[in-house]
mmCIF file of the N, C-alpha and C atoms, coordinates in Angstrom:
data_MODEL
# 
_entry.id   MODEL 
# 
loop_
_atom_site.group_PDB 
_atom_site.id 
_atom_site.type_symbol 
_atom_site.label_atom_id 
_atom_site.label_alt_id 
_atom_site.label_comp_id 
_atom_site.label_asym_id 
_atom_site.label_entity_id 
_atom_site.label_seq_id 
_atom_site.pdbx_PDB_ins_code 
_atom_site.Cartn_x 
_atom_site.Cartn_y 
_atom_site.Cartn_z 
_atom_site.occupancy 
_atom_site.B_iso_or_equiv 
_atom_site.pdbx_formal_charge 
_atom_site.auth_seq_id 
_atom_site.auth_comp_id 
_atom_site.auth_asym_id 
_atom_site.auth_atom_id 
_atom_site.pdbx_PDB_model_num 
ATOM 1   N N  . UNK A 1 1  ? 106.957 78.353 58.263 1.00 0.00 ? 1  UNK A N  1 
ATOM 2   C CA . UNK A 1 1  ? 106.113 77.156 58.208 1.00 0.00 ? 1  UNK A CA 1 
ATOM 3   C C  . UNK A 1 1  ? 106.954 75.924 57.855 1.00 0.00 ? 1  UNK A C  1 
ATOM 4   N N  . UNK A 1 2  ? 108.033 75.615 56.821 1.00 0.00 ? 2  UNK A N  1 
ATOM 5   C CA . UNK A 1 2  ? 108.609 75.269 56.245 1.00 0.00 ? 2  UNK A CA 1 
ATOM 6   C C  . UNK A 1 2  ? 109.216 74.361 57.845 1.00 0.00 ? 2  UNK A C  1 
ATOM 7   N N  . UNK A 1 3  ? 110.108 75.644 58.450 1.00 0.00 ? 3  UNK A N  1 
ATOM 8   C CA . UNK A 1 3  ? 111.060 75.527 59.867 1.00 0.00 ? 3  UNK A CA 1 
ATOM 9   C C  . UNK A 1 3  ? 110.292 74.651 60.613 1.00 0.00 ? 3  UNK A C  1 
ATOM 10  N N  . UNK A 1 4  ? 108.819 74.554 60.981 1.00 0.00 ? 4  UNK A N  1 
ATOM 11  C CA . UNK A 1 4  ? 108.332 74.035 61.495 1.00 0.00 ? 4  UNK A CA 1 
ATOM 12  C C  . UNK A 1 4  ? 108.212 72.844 61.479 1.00 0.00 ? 4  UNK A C  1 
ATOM 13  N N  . UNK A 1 5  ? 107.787 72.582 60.272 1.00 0.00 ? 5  UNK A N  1 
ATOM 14  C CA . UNK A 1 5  ? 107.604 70.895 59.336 1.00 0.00 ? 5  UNK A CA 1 
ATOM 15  C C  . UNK A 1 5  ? 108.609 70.318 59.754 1.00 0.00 ? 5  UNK A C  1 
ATOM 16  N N  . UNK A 1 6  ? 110.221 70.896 59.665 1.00 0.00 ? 6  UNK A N  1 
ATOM 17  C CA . UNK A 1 6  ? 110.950 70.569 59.633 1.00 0.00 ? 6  UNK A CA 1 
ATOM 18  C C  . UNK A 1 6  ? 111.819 70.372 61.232 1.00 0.00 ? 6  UNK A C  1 
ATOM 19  N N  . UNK A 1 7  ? 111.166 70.707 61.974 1.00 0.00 ? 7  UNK A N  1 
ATOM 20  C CA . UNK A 1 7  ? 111.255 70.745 63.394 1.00 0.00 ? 7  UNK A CA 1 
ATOM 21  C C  . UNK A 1 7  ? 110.461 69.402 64.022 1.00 0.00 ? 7  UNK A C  1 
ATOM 22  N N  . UNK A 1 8  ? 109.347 69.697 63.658 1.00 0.00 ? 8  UNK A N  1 
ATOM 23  C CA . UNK A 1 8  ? 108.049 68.495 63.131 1.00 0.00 ? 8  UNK A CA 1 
ATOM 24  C C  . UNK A 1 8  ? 108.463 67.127 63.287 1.00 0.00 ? 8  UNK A C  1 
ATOM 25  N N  . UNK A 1 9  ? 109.190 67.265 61.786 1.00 0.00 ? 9  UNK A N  1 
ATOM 26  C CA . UNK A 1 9  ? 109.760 65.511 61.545 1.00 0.00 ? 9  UNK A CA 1 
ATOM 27  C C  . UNK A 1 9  ? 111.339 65.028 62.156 1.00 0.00 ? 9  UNK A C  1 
ATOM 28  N N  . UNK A 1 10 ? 111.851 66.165 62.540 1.00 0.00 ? 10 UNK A N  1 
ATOM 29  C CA . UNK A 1 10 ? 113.010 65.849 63.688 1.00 0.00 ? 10 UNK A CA 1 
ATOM 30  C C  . UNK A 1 10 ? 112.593 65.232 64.822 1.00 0.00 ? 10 UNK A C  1 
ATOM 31  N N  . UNK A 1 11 ? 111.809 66.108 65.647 1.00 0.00 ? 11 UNK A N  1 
ATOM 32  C CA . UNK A 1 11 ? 111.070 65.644 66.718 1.00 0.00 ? 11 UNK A CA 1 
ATOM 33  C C  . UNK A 1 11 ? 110.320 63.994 66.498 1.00 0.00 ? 11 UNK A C  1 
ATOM 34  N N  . UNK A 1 12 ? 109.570 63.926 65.575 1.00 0.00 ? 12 UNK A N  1 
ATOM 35  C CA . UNK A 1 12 ? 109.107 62.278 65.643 1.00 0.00 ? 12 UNK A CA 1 
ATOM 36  C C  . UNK A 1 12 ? 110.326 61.095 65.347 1.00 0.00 ? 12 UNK A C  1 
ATOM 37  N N  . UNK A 1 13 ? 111.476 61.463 64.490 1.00 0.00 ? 13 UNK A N  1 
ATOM 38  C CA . UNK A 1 13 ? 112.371 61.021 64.397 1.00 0.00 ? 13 UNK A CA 1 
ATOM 39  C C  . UNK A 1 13 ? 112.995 60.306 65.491 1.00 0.00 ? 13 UNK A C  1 
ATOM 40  N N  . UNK A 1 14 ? 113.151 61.994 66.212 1.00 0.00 ? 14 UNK A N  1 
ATOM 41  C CA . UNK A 1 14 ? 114.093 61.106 67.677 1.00 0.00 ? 14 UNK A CA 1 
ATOM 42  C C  . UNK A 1 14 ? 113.186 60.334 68.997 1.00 0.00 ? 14 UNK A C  1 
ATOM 43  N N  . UNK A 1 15 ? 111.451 60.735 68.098 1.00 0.00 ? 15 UNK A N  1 
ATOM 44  C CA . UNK A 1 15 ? 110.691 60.070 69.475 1.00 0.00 ? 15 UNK A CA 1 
ATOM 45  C C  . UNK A 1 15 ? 110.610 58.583 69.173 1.00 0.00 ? 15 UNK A C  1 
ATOM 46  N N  . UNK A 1 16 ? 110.450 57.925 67.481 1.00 0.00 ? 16 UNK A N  1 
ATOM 47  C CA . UNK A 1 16 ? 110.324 57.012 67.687 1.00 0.00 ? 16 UNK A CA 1 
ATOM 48  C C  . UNK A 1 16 ? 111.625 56.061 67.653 1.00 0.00 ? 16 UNK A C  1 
ATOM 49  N N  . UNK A 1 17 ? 112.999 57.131 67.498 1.00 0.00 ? 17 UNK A N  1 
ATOM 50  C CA . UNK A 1 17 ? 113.898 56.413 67.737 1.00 0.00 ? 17 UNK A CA 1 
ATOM 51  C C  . UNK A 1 17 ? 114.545 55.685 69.276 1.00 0.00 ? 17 UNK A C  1 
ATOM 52  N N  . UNK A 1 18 ? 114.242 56.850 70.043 1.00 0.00 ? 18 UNK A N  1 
ATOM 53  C CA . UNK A 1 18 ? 114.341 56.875 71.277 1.00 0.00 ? 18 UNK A CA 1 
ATOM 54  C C  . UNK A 1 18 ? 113.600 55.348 71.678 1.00 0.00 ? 18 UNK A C  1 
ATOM 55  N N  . UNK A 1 19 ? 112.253 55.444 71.192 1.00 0.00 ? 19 UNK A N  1 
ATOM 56  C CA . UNK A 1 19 ? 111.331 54.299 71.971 1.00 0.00 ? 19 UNK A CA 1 
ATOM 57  C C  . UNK A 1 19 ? 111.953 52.681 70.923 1.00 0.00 ? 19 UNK A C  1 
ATOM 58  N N  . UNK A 1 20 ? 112.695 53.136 70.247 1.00 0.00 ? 20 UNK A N  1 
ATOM 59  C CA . UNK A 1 20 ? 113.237 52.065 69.406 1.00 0.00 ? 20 UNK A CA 1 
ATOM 60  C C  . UNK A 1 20 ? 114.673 51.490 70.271 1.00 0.00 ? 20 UNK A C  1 
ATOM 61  N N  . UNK A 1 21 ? 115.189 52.318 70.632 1.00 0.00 ? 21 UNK A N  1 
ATOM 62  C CA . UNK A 1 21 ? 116.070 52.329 71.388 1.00 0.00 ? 21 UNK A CA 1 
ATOM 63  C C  . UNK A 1 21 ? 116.236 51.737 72.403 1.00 0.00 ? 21 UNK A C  1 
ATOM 64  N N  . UNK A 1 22 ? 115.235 52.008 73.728 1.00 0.00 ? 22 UNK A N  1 
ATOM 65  C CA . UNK A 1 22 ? 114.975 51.698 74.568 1.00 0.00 ? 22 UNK A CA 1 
ATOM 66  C C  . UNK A 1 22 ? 114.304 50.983 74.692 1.00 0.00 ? 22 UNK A C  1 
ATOM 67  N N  . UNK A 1 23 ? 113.662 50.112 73.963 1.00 0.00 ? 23 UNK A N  1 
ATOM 68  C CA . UNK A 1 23 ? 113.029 49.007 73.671 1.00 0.00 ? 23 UNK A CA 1 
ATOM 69  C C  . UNK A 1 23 ? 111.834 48.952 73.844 1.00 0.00 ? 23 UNK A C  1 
ATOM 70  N N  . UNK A 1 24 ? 110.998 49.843 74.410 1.00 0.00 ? 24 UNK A N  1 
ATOM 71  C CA . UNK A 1 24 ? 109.572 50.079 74.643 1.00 0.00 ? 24 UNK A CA 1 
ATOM 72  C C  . UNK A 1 24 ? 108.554 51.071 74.087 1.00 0.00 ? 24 UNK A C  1 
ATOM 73  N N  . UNK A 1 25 ? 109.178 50.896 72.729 1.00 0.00 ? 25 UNK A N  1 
ATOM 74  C CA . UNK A 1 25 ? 108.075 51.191 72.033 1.00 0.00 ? 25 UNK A CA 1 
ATOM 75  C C  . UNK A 1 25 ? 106.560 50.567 72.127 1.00 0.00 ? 25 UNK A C  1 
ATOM 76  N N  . UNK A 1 26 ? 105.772 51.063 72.713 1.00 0.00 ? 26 UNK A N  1 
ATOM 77  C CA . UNK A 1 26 ? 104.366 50.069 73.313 1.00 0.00 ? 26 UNK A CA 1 
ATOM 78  C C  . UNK A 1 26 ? 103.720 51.006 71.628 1.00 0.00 ? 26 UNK A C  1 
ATOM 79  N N  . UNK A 1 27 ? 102.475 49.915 71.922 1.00 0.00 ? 27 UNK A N  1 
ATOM 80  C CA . UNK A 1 27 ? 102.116 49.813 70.807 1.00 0.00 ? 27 UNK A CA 1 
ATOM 81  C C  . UNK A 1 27 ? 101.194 51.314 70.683 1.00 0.00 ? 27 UNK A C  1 
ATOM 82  N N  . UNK A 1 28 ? 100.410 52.001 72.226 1.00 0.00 ? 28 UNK A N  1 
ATOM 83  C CA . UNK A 1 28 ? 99.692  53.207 72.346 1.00 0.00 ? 28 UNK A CA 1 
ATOM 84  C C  . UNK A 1 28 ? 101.053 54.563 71.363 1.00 0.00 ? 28 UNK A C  1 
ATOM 85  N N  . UNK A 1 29 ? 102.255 54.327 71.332 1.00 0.00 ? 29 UNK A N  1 
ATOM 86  C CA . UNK A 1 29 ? 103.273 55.356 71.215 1.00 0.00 ? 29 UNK A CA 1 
ATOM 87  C C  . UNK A 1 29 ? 103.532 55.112 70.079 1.00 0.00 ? 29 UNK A C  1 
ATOM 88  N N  . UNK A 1 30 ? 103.436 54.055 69.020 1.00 0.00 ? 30 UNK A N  1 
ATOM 89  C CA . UNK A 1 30 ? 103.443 53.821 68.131 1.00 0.00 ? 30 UNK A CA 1 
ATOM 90  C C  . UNK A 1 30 ? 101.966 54.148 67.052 1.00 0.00 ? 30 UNK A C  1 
ATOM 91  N N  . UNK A 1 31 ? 101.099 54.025 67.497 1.00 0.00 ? 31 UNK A N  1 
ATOM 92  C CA . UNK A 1 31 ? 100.170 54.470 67.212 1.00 0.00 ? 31 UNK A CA 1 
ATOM 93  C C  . UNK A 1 31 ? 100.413 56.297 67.273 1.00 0.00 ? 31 UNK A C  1 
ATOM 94  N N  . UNK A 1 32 ? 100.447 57.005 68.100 1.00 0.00 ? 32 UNK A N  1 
ATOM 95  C CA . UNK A 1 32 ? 100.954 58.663 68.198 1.00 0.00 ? 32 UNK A CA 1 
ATOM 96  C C  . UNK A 1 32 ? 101.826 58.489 67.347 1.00 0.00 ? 32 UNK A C  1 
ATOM 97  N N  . UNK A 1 33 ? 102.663 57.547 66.913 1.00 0.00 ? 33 UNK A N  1 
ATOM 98  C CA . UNK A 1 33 ? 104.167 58.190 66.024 1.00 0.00 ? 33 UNK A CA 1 
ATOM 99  C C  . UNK A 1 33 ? 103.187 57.983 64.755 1.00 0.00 ? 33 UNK A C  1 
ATOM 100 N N  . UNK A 1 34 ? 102.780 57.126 64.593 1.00 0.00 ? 34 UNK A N  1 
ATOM 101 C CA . UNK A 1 34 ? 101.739 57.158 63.330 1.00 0.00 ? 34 UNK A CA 1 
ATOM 102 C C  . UNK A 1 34 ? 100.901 58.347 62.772 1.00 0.00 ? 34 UNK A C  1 
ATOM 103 N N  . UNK A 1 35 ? 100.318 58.558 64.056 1.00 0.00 ? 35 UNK A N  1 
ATOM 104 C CA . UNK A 1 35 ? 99.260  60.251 63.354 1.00 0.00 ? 35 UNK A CA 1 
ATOM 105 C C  . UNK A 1 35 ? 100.164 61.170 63.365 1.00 0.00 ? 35 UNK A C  1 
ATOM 106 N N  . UNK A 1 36 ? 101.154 61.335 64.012 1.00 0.00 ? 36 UNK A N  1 
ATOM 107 C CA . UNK A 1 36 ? 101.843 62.370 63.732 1.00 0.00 ? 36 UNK A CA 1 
ATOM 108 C C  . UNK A 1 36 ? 102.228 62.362 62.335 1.00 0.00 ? 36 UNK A C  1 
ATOM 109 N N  . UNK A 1 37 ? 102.753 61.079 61.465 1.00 0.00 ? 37 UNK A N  1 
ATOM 110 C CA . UNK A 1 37 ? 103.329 60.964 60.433 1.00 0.00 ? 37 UNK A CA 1 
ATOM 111 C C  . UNK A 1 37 ? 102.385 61.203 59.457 1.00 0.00 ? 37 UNK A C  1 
ATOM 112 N N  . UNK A 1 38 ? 100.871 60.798 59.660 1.00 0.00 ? 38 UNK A N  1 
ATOM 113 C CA . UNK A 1 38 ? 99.524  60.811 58.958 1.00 0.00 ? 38 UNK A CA 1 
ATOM 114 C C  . UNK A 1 38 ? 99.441  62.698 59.026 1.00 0.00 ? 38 UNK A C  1 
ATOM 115 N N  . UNK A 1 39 ? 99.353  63.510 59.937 1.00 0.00 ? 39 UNK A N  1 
ATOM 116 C CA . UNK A 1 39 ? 99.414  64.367 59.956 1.00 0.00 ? 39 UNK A CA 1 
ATOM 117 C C  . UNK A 1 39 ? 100.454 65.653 58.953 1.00 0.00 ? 39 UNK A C  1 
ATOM 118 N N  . UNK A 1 40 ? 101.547 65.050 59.703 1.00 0.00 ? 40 UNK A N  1 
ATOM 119 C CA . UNK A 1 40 ? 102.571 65.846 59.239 1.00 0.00 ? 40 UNK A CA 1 
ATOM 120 C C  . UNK A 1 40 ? 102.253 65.862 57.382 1.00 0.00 ? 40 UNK A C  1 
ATOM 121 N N  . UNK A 1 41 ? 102.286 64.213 56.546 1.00 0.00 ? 41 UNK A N  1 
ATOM 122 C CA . UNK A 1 41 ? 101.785 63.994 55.578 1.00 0.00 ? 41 UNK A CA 1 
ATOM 123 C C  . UNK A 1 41 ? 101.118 64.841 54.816 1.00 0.00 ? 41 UNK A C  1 
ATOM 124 N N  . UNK A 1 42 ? 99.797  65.597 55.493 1.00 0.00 ? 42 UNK A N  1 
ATOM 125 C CA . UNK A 1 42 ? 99.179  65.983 55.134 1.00 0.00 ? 42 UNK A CA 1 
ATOM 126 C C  . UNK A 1 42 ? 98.976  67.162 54.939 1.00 0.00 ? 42 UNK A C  1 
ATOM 127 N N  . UNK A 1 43 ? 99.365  67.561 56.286 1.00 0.00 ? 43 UNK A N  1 
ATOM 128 C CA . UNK A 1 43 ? 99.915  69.606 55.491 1.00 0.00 ? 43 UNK A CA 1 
ATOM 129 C C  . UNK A 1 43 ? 100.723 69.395 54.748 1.00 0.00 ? 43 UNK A C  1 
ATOM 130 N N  . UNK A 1 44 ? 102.224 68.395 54.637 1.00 0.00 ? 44 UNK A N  1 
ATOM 131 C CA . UNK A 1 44 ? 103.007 68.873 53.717 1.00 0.00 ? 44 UNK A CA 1 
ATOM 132 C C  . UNK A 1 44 ? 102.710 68.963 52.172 1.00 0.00 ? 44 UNK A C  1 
ATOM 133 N N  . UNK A 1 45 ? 101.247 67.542 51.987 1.00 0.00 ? 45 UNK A N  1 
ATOM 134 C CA . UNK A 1 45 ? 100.629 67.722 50.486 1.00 0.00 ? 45 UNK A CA 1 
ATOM 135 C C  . UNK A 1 45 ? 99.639  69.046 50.381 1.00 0.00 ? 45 UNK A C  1 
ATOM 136 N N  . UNK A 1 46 ? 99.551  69.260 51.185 1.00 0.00 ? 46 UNK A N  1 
ATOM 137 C CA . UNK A 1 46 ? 98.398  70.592 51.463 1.00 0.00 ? 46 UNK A CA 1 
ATOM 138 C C  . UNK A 1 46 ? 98.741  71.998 50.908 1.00 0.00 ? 46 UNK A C  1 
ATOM 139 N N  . UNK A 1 47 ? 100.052 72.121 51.516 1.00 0.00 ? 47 UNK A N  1 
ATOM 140 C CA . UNK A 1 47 ? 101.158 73.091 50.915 1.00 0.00 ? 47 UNK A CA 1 
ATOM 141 C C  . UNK A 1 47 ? 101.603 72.830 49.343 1.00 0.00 ? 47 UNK A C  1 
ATOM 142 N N  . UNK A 1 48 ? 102.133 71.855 49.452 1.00 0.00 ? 48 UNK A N  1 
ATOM 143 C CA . UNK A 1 48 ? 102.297 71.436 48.398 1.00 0.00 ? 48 UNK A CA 1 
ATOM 144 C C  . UNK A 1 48 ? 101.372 71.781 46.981 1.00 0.00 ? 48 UNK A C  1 
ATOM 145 N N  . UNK A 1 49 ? 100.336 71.509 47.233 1.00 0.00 ? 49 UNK A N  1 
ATOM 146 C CA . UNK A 1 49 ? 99.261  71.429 46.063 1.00 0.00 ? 49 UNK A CA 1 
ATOM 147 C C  . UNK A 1 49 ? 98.646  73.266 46.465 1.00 0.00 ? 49 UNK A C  1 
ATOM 148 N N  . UNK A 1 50 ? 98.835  73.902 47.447 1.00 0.00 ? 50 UNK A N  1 
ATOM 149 C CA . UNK A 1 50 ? 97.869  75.209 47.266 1.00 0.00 ? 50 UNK A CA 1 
ATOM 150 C C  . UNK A 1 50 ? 99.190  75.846 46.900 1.00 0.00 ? 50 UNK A C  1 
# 
């Protein structure tokens, strides 16, 4: 589970770096990099606290 999380926040890493990169980060992909981060967030306190 741990591997995952951690697979998780690699992956958004290089997505919103990529769109940082390439200069088109639109605002719909930025919004997805957001819930992902809202997400991810939230199992990790989830785990965390059970």
């Amino acid at each position: 589970a741990v591997g995952i999380l951690l697979l998780w926040g690699v992956w958004v890493f290089s997505s919103i770096y990529r769109g940082w990169a390439t200069r088109n980060l639109a605002a719909p992909a930025a919004a997805v990099a957001a819930a992902r981060w809202a997400v991810l967030f939230m199992i990790m306190t989830f785990m965390l606290l059970s």
